[in-house]
Each structure stands twice: as structure tokens, then as C-alpha cells.
N, C-alpha and C positions, 0 to 999 in steps of 0.2 A: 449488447444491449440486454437488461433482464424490464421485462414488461410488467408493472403491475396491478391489473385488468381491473381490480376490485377497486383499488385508490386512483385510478388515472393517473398513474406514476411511470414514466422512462426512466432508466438508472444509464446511464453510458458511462465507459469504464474502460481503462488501458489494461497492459496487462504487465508484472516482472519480467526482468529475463531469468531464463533457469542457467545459473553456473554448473558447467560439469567439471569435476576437477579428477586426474589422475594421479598427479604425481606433486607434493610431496605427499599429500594427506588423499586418498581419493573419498569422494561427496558429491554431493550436489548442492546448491541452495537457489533462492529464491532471491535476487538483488534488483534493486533498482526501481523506479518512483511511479506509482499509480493513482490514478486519479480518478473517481467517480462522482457525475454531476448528474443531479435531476433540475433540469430546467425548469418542469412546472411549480415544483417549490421553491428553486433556487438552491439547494444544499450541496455543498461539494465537501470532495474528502480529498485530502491530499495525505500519503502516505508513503514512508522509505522502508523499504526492506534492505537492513545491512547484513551479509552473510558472515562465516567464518573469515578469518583474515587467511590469505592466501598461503601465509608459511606458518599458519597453524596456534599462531598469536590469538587470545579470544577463543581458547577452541569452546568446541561447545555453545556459543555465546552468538543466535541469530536473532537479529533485534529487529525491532520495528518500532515506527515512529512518526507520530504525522496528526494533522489536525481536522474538524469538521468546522465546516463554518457556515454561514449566510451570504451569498455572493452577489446581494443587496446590500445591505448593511458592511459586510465584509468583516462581522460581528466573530467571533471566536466561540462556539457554540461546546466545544469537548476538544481537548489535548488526549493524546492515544500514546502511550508507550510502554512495552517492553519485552518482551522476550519468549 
């Protein structure tokens, strides 16, 4: 949760998982789908973190990707991507 105190705002939020890789390429990265929602406004975020590809396809190439929205309206408020 990040609280905040000035706006009367809660933010709740999940969190990546962190890939550790050794072998073919050894890294780390950041994969997998997070979400952050303030219910007093209603704003959510929905976001992918895609890492390197495992046998090193993409290398270089950690993306993200994901949208904010109204989860009232369910309105499209910002598209978020890339790299």
C-alpha cells in the first residue's frame, strides 16, 4: 500500500516476479502482470513486464506494456508502452 496523507489517496498494488536466469544468458528481469488500484478515485493500472526471451531471442529488449483506466466508466484514460 503507498498512502497518500495530503490527497486522501490509497494506491494497492501487486507486485513482478523477479526471473533469475544462469544459464544460457545469466540476468535477471522483472516479468509478469501488476496492478495498481485507488478506490477512492477509482483509477487502475494494469501493466506487463515482458523480460528477455529465455534463449536470448529479444536480447536486450525488456518491455512493458499496459493501460490506466476509470473503473467506473471502465474509460481508457492512457495506453503505457515500451522499453
Amino acid at each position: 500500500q503507498l498512502k497518500l496523507h495530503n490527497h486522501g489517496e490509497t494506491y494497492e498494488m501487486s507486485s513482478p516476479n523477479l526471473v533469475i536466469r544462469i544459464f544460457p544468458i545469466p540476468g535477471t528481469d522483472w516479468v509478469g502482470n501488476v496492478n495498481i488500484w485507488c478506490q477512492e478515485i477509482g483509477l487502475v493500472a494494469e501493466l506487463n513486464y515482458i523480460g528477455q526471451s529465455f534463449f536470448g531471442f529479444r536480447a536486450g529488449q525488456r518491455l512493458i506494456k499496459g493501460k490506466i483506466f476509470d473503473s467506473l466508466s471502465m474509460k481508457i484514460l492512457y495506453k503505457i508502452g515500451g522499453h
